[in-house]
N, C-alpha and C positions, 0 to 999 in steps of 0.2 A: 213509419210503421204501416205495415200495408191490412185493410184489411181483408178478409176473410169473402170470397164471394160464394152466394148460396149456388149448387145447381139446379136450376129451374124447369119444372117438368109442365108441361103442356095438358088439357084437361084428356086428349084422348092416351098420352103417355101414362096420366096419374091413374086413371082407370086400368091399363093393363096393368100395374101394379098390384094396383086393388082389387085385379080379377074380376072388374063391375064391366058393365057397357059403361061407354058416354053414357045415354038416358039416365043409366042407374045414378051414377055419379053428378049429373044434373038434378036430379031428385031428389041426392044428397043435401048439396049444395041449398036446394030450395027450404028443406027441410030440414037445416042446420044440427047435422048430423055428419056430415063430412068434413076431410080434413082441413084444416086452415089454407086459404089458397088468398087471392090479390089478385083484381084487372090491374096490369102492367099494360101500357098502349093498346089499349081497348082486348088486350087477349087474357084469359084467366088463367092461372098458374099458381102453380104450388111447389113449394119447398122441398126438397127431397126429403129433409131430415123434419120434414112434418110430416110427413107419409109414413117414414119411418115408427115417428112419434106414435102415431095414429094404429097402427100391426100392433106396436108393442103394447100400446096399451089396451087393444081388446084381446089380448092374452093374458098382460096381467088382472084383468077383467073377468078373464075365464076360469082365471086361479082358485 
């Protein structure tokens, strides 16, 4: 059974996403307000489908 690999996005990737600079998303990060992310060999990275997570839920937020 094989399983499932995430694709992983890079912090200046996760940021154009999220339409932030880096800084902004650093500031995130600091201020534990961003989305869930992981150092993987010293670099920080995030989920795709936590980024996702993260849009959909400040919409349904906005609801």
């Amino acid at each position: 059974m094989a399983l499932a690999v995430a694709k992983l996005l890079t912090l200046p990737e996760a940021a154009e996403r999220l339409r932030k600079s880096e800084a902004q998303l650093r500031w995130m990060i600091h201020s534990g307000t961003a989305p869930r992310s992981a150092k993987i060999g010293g670099r920080r990275v995030f989920r795709e489908s936590d980024i996702e997570d993260y849009i959909n839920q400040a919409f349904a937020d906005a609801a």
